[in-house]
DRENGU-498020 format. One record per residue: chain; residue number from 1; residue in one letter; x, y, z of N, C-alpha, C in turn. Coordinates in Angstrom, 3 decimals. Example, Ala and Ser with C-alpha at 12.3 -4.5 7.8 and 13.67 -1.06 7.14 Angstrom:
<rs>
+-------+-----+------+----------+----------+----------+----------+----------+----------+----------+----------+----------+
| kette |  nr | rest |   n_east |  n_north |     n_up |  ca_east | ca_north |    ca_up |   c_east |  c_north |     c_up |
+-------+-----+------+----------+----------+----------+----------+----------+----------+----------+----------+----------+
|     A |   1 |    A |   13.190 |   -5.690 |    7.800 |   12.300 |   -4.500 |    7.800 |   13.200 |   -3.300 |    7.800 |
|     A |   2 |    S |   12.850 |   -2.250 |    7.080 |   13.670 |   -1.060 |    7.140 |   12.900 |    0.030 |    7.870 |
+-------+-----+------+----------+----------+----------+----------+----------+----------+----------+----------+----------+
</rs>
This chain:
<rs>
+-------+-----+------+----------+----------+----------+----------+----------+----------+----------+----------+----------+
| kette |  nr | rest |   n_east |  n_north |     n_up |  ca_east | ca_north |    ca_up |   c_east |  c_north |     c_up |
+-------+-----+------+----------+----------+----------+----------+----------+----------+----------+----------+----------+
|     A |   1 |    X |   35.842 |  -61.910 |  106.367 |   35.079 |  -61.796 |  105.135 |   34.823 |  -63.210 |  104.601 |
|     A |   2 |    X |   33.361 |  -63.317 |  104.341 |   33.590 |  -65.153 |  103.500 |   34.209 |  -64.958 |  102.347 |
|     A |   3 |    X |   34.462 |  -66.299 |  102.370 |   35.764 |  -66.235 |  100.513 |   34.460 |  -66.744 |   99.503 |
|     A |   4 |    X |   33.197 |  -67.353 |  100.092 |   32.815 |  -67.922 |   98.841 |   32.066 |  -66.719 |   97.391 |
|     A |   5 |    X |   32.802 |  -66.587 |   96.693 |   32.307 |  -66.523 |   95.702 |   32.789 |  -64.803 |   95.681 |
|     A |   6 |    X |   33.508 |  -64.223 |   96.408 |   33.793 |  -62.871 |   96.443 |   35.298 |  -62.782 |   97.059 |
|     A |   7 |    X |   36.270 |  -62.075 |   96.292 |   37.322 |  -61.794 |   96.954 |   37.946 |  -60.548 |   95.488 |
|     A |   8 |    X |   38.154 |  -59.496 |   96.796 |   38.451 |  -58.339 |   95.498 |   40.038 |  -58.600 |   95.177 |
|     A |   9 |    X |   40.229 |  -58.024 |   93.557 |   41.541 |  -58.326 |   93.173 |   41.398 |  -56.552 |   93.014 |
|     A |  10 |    X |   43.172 |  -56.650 |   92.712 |   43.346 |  -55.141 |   92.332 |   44.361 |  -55.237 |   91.367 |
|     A |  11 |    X |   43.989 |  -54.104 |   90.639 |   44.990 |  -53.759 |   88.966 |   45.476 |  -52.532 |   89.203 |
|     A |  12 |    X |   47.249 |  -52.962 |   89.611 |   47.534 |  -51.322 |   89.532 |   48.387 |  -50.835 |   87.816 |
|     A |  13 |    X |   48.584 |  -49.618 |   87.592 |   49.213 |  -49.362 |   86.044 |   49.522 |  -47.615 |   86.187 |
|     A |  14 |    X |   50.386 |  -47.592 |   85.458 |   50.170 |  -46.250 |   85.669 |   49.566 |  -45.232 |   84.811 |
|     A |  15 |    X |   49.301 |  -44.131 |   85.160 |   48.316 |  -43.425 |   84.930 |   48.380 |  -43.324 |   83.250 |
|     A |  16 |    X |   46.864 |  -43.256 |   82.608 |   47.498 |  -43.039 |   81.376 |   48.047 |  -41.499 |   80.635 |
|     A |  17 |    X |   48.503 |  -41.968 |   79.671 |   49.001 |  -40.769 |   78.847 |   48.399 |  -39.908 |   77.829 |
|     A |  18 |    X |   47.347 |  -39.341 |   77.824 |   46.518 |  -38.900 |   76.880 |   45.826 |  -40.113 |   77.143 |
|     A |  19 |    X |   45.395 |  -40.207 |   74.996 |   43.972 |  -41.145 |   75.481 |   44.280 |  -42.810 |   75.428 |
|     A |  20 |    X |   43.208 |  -43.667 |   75.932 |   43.215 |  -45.148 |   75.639 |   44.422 |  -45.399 |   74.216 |
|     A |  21 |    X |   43.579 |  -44.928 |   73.104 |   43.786 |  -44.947 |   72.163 |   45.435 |  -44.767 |   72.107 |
|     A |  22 |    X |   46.016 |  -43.726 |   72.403 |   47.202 |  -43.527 |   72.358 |   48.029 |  -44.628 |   72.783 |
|     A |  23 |    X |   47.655 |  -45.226 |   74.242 |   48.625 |  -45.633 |   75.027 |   48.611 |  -47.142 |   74.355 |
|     A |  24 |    X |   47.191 |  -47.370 |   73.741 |   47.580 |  -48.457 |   72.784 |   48.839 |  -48.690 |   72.037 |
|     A |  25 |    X |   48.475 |  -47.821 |   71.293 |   49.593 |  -47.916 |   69.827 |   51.286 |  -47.635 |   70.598 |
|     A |  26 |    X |   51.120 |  -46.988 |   71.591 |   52.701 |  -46.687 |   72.148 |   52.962 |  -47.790 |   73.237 |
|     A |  27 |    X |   52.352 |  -47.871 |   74.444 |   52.783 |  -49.133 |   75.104 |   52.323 |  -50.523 |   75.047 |
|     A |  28 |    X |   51.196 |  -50.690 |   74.120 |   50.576 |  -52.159 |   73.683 |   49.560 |  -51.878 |   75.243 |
|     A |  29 |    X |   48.945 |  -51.056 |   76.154 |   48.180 |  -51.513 |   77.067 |   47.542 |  -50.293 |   77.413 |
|     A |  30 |    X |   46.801 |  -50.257 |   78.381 |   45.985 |  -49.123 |   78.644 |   44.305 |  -49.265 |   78.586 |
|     A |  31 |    X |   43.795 |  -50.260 |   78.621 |   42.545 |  -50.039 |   78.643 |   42.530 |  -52.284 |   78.438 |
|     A |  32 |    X |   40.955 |  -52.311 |   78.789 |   40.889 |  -53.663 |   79.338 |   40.072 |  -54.084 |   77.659 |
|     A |  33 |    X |   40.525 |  -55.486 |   77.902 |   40.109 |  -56.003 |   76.291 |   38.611 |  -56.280 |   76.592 |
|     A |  34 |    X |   37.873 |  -55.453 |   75.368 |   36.518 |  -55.963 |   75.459 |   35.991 |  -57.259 |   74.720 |
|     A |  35 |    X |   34.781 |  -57.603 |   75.642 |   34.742 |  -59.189 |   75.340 |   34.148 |  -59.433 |   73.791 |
|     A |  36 |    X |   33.005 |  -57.821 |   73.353 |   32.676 |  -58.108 |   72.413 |   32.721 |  -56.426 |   72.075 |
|     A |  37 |    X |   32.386 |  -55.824 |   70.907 |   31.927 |  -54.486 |   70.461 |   30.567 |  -54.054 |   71.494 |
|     A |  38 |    X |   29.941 |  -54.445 |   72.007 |   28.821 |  -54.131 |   72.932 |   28.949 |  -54.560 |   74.355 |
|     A |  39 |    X |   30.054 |  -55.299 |   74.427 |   29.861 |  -55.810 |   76.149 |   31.398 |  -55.446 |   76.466 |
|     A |  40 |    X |   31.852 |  -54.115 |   77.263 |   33.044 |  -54.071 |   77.923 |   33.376 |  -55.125 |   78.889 |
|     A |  41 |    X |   34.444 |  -54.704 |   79.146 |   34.891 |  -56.015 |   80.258 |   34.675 |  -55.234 |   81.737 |
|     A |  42 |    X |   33.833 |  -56.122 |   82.498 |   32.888 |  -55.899 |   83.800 |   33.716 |  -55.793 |   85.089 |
|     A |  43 |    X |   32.931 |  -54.912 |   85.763 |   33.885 |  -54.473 |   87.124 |   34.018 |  -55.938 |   87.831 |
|     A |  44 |    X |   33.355 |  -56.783 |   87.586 |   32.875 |  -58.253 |   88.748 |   33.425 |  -59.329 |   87.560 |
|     A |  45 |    X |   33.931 |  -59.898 |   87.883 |   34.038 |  -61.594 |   86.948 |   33.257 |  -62.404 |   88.104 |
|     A |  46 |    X |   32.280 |  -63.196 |   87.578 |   32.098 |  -64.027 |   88.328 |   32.334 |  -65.467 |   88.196 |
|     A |  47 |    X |   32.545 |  -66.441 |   89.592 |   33.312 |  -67.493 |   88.990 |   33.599 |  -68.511 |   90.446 |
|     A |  48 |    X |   32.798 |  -69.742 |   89.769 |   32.845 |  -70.735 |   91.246 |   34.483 |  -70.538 |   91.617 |
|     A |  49 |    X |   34.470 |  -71.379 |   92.973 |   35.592 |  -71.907 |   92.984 |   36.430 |  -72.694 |   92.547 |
|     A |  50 |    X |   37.918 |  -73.295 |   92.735 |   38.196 |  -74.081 |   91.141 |   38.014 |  -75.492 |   91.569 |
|     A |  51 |    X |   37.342 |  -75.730 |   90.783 |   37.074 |  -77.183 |   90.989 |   37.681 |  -78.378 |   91.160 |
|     A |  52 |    X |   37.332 |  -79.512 |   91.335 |   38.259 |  -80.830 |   91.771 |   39.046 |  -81.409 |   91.297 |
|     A |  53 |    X |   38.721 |  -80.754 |   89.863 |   40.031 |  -81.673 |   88.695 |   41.145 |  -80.358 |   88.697 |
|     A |  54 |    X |   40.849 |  -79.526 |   89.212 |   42.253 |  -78.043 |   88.873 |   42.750 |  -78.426 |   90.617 |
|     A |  55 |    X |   41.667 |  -78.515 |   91.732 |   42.470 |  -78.550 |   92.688 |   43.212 |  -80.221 |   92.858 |
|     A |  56 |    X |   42.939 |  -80.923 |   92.030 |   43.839 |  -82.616 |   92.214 |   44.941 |  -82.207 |   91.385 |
|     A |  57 |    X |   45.031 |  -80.869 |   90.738 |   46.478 |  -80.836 |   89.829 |   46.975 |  -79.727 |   90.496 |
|     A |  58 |    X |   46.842 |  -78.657 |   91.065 |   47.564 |  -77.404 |   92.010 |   46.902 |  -77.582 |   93.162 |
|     A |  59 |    X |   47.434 |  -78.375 |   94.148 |   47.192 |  -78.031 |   95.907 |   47.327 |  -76.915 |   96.485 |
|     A |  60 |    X |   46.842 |  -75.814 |   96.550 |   47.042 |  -74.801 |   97.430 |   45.811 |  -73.808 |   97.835 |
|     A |  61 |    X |   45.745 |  -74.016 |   99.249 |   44.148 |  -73.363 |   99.866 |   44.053 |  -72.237 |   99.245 |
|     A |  62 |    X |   44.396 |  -70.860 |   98.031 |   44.125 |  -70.040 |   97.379 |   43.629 |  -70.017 |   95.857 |
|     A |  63 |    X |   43.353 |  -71.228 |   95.591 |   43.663 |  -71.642 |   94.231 |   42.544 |  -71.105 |   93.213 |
|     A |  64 |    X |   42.705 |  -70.423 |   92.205 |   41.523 |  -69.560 |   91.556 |   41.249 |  -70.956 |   90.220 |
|     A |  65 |    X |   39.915 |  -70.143 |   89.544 |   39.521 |  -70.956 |   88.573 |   40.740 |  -70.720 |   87.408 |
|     A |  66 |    X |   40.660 |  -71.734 |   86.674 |   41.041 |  -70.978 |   85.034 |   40.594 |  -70.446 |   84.209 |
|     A |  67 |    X |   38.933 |  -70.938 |   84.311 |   38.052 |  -69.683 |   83.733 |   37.963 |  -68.269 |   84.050 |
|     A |  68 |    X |   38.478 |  -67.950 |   85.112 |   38.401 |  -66.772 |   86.020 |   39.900 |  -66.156 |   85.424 |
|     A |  69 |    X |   41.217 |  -66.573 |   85.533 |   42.136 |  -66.266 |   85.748 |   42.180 |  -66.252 |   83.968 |
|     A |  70 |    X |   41.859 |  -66.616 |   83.010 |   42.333 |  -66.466 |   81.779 |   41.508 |  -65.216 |   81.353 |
|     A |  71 |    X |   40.135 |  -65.069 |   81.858 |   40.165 |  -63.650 |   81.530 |   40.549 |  -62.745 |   81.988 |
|     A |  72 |    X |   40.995 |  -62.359 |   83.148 |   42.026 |  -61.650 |   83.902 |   43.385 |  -61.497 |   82.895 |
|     A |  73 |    X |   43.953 |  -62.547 |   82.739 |   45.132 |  -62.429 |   81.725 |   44.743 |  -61.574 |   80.539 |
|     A |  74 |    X |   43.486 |  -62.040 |   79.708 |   43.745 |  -61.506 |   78.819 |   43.274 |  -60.443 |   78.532 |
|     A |  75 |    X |   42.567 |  -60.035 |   79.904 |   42.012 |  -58.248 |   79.837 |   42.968 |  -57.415 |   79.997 |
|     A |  76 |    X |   44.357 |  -57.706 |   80.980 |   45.637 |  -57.094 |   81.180 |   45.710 |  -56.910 |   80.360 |
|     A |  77 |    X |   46.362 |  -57.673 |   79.297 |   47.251 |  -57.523 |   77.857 |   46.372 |  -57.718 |   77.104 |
|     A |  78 |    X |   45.413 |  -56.240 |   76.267 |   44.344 |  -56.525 |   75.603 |   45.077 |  -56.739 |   73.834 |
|     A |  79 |    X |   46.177 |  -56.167 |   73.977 |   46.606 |  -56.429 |   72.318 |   47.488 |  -57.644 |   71.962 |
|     A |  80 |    X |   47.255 |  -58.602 |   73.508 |   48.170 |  -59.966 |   73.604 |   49.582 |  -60.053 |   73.778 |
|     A |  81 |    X |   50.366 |  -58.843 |   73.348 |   51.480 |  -58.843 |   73.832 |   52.203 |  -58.537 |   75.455 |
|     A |  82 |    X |   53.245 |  -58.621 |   75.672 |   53.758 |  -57.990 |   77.582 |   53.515 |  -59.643 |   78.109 |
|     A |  83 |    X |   53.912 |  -59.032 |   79.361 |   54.817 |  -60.373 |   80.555 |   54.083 |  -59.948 |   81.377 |
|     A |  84 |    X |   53.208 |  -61.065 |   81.446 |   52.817 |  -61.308 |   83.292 |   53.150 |  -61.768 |   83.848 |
|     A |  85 |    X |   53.567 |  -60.672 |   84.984 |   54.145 |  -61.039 |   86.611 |   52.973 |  -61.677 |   87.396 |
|     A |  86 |    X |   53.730 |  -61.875 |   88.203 |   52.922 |  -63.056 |   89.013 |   53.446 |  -62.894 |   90.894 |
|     A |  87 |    X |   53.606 |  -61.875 |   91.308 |   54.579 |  -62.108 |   92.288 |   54.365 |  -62.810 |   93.846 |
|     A |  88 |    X |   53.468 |  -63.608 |   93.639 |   53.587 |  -64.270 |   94.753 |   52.431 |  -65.307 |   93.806 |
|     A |  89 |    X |   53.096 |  -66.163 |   93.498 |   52.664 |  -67.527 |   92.218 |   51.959 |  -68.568 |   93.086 |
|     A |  90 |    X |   52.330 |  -68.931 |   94.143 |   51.879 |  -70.038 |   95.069 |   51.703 |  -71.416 |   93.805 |
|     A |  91 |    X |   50.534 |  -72.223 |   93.641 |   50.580 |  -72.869 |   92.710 |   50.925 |  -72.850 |   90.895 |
|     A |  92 |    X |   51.141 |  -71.308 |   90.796 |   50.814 |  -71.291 |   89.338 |   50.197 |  -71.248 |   88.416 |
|     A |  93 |    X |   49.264 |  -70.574 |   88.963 |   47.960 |  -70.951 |   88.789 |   47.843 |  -69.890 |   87.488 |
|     A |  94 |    X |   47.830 |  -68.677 |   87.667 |   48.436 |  -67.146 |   86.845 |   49.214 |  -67.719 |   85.650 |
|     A |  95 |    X |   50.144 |  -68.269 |   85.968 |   51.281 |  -68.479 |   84.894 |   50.126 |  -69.577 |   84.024 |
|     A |  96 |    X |   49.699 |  -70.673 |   84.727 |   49.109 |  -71.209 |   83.678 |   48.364 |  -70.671 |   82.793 |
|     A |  97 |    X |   47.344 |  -69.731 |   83.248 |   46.065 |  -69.197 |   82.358 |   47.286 |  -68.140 |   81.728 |
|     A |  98 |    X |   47.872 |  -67.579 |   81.772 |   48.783 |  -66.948 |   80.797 |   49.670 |  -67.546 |   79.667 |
|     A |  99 |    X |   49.844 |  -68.989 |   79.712 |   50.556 |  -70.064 |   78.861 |   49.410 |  -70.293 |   78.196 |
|     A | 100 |    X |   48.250 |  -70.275 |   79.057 |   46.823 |  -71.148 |   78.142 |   46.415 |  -70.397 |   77.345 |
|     A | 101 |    X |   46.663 |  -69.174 |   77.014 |   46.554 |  -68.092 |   76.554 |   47.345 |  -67.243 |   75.469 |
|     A | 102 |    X |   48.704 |  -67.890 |   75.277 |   49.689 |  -67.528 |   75.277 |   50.504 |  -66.560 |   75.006 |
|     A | 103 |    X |   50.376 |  -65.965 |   76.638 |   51.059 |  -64.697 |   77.023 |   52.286 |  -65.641 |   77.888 |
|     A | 104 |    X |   53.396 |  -64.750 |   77.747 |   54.803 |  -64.961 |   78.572 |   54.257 |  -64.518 |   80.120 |
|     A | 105 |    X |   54.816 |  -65.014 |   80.916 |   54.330 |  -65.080 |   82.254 |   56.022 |  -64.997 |   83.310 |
|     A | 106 |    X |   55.785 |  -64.583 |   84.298 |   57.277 |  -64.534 |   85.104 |   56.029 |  -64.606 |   86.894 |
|     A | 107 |    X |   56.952 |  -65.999 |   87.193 |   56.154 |  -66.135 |   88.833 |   57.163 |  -66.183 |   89.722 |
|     A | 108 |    X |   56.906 |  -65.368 |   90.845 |   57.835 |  -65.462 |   92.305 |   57.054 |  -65.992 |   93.347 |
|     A | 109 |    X |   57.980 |  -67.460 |   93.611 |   57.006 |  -68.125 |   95.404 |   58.661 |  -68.192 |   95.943 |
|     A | 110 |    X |   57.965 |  -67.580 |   97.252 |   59.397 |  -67.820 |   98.085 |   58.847 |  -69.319 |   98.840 |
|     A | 111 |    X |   58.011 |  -70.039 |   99.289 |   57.586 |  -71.354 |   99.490 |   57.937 |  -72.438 |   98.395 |
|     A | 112 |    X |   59.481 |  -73.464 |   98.999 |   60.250 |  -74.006 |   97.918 |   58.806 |  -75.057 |   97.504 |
|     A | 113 |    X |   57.980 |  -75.626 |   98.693 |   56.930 |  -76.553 |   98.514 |   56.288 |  -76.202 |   97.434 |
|     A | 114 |    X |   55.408 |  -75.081 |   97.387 |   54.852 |  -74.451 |   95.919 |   55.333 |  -74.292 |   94.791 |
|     A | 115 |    X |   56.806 |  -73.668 |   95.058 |   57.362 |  -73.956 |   93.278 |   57.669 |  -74.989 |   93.215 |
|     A | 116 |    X |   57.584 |  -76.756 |   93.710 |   57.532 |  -77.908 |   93.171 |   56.057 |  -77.922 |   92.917 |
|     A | 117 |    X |   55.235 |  -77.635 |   93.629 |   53.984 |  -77.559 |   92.910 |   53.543 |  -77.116 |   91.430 |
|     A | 118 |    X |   53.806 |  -75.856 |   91.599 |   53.800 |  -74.868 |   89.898 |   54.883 |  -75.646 |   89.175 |
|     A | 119 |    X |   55.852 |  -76.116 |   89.180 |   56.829 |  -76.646 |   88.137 |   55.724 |  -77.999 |   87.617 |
|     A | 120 |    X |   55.118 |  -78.612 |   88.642 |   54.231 |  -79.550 |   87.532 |   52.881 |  -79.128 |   87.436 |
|     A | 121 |    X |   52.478 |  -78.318 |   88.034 |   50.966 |  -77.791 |   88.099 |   50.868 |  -76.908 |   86.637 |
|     A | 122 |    X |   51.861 |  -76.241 |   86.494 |   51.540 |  -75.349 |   85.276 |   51.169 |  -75.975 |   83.577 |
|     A | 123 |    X |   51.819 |  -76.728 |   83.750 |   51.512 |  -77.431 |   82.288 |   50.212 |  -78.188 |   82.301 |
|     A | 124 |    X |   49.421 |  -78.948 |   83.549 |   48.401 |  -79.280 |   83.403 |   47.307 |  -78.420 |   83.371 |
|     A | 125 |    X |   47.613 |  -77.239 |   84.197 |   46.664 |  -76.372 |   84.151 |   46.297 |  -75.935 |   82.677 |
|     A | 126 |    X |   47.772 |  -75.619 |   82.196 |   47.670 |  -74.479 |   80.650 |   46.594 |  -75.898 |   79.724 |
|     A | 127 |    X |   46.858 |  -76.846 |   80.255 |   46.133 |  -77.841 |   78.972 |   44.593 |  -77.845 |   79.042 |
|     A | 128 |    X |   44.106 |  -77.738 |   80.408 |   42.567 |  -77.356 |   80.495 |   41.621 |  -76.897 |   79.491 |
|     A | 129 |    X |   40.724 |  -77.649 |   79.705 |   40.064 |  -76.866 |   78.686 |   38.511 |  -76.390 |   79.300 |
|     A | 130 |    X |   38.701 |  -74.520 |   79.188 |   37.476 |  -74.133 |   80.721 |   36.705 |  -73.005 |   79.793 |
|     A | 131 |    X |   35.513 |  -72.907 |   80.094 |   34.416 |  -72.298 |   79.377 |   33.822 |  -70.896 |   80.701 |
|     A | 132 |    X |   34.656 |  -69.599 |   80.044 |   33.594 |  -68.554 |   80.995 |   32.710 |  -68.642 |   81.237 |
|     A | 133 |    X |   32.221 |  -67.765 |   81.857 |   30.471 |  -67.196 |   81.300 |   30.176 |  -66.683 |   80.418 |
|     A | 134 |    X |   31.035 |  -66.326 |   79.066 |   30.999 |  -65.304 |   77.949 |   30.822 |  -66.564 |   76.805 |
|     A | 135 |    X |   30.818 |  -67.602 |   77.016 |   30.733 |  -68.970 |   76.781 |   31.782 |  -68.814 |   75.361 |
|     A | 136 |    X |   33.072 |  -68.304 |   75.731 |   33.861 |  -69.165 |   74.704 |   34.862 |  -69.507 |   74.713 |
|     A | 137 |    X |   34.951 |  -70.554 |   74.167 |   35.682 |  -71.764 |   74.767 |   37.400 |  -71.234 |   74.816 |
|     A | 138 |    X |   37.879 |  -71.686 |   75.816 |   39.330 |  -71.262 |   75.772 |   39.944 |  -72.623 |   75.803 |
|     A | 139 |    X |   40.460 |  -72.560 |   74.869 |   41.602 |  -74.072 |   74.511 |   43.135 |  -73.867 |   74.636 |
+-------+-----+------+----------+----------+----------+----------+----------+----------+----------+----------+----------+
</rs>
């Protein structure tokens, strides 16, 4: 499959309980944060690859944008609260846009090389400052 510009992610959760609405107010999650009152949040994010100043701070041939990955974070946890896992972290990349964001984050790399990576990659990442396509600004 080419990687440029397409690679499917998957969201698993479990099923809900009654409605959106409900599972709000009882587990803080259940439905994806919309970007505005008229524009839900879209089956596709689209989103170059990460560019030269994110890949000179996280080395690793998988490395996603932060524009990409902070809305991901914050469609998970649409009422901002909960812990994102991360379970196979490689650079840190996740944990950052979840710090940049600031959601609590938990990452597992069994590659000791990568978690010296993410131990300094994450704080430069979270400091970024990256503009969606929804054009607003995430600081």
């Amino acid at each position: 499959m080419p990687r440029s510009q397409w690679e499917p992610w998957l969201l698993y959760r479990k099923p809900l309980s009654g409605t959106v609405a409900e599972n709000l107010r009882t587990w803080g999650t259940g439905g994806f944060r919309r970007i505005s009152d008229t524009r839900p949040f879209g089956d596709v994010i689209k989103g170059p690859p990460a560019r030269s100043r994110e890949r000179s701070i996280a080395a690793h041939p998988s490395l996603k944008p932060q524009s990409f990955l902070r809305q991901v974070v914050r469609a998970a946890l649409p009422l901002g609260a909960g812990t994102v896992l991360d379970p196979f972290a490689g650079s840190g990349s996740t944990l950052a846009a979840a710090q940049a964001v600031g959601y609590r984050s938990i990452g597992v790399e069994r590659d000791q090389q990568y978690v010296e990576v993410a131990r300094q990659a994450i704080p430069a990442l979270s400091q970024l400052t990256v503009r969606t396509d929804t054009e607003v600004s995430l600081d």
